[in-house]
TORFIZA-605409 format. One line per field, with one value per residue (C-alpha): residue number from 0; residue in one letter; x negated, z negated, y negated. Coordinates in nm, 3 decimals, decimal comma. Each point is the difference from the previous one (the first is absolute). Layout:
% residues N
paro <- c(NUM/...)
vexnu <- c(a/...)
u <- c(X/...)
w <- c(Z/...)
v <- c(Y/...)
% end
This chain:
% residues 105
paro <- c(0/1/2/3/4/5/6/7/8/9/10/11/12/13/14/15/16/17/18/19/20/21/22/23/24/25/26/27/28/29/30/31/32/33/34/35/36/37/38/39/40/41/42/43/44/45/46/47/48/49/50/51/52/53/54/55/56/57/58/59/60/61/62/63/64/65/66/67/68/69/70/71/72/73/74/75/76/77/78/79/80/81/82/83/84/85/86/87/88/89/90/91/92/93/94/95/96/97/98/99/100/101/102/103/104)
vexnu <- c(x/x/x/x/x/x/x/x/x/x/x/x/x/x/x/x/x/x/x/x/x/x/x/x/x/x/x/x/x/x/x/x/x/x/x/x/x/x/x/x/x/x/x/x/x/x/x/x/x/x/x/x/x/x/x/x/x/x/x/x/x/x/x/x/x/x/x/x/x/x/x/x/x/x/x/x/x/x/x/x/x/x/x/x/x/x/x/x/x/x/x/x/x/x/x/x/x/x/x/x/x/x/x/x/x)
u <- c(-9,566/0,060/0,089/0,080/0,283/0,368/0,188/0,414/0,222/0,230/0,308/-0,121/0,021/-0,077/-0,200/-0,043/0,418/-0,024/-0,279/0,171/0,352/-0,262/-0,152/-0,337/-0,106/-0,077/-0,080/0,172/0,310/0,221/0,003/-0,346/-0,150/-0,349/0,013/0,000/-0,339/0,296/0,141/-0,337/-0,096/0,353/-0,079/-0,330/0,129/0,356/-0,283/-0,210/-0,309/-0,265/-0,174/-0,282/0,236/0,152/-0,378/-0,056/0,309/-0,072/-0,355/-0,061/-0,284/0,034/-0,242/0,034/0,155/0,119/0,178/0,053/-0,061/0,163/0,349/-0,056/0,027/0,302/0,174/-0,070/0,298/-0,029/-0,087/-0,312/-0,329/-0,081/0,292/-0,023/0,263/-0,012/-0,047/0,272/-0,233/-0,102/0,368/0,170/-0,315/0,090/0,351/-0,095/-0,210/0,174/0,321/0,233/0,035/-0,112/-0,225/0,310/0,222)
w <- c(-8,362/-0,085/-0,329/0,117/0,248/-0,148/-0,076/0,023/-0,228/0,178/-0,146/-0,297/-0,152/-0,328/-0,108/-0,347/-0,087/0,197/-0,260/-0,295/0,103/0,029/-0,332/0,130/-0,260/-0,384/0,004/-0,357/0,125/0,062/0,395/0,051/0,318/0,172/0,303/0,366/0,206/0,198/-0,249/-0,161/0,331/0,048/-0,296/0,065/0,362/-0,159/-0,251/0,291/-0,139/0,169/-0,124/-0,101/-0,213/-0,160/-0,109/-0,154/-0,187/-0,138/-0,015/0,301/0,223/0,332/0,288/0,120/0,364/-0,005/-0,268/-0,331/0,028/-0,305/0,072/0,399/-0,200/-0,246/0,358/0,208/0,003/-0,228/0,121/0,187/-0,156/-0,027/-0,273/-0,363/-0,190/-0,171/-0,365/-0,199/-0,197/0,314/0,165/-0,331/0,023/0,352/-0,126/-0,252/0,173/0,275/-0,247/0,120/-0,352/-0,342/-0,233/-0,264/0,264)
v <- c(-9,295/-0,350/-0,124/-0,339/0,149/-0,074/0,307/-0,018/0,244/0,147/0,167/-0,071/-0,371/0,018/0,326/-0,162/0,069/0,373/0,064/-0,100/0,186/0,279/-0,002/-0,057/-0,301/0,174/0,412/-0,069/-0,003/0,277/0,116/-0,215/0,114/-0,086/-0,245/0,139/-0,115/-0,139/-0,154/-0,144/-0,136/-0,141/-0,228/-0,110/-0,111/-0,132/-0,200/-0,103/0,169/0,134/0,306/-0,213/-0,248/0,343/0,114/-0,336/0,016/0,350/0,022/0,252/-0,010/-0,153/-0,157/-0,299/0,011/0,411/-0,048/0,232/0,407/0,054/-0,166/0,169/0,331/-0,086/-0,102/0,325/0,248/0,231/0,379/-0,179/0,112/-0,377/-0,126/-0,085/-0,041/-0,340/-0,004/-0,087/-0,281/-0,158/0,031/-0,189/-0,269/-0,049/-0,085/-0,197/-0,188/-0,084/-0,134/0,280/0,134/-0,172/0,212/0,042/0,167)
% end
């Protein structure tokens, strides 16, 4: 698996607004819900992360080259013995971090 390799949304242009409508961004609102893998990969590809730039940004391991375990198991489907769930911390860092939300919101 190449990191390099451009990936193209498709039916999906902007996964940041679906997100939002969904009440993914602050559990402190009413009707939060957790991202999707889907939809957690869908923004690091709409972002044009790779895993590895994702583990920097969040402090998770990763190996130069094969990329970041951690985020690979925050992106498997869920019901396979090899998903997490990601943390709420490290999901609203991610945010932050990447300027989709501001720390006040």
């Amino acid at each position: 698996m190449s990191e390099d390799r451009k990936t193209y949304l498709s039916g999906c242009e902007n996964p940041v607004q679906k997100l939002h409508e969904k009440g993914c961004f602050n559990r402190y609102h009413e009707g939060f819900v957790y991202p999707s893998p889907d939809e957690i990969k869908a923004i690091r590809l709409y972002l044009e992360l790779s895993q590895i730039d994702v583990a920097k940004l969040v402090g998770a391991t990763f190996k130069e080259g094969k990329g970041s375990q951690t985020i690979r198991k925050w992106e498997t489907e869920e019901g396979k013995t090899e998903h997490r769930k990601i943390p709420y911390s490290v999901w609203r860092l991610l945010l932050i971090e990447t300027g989709i939300v501001k720390v006040e919101e």
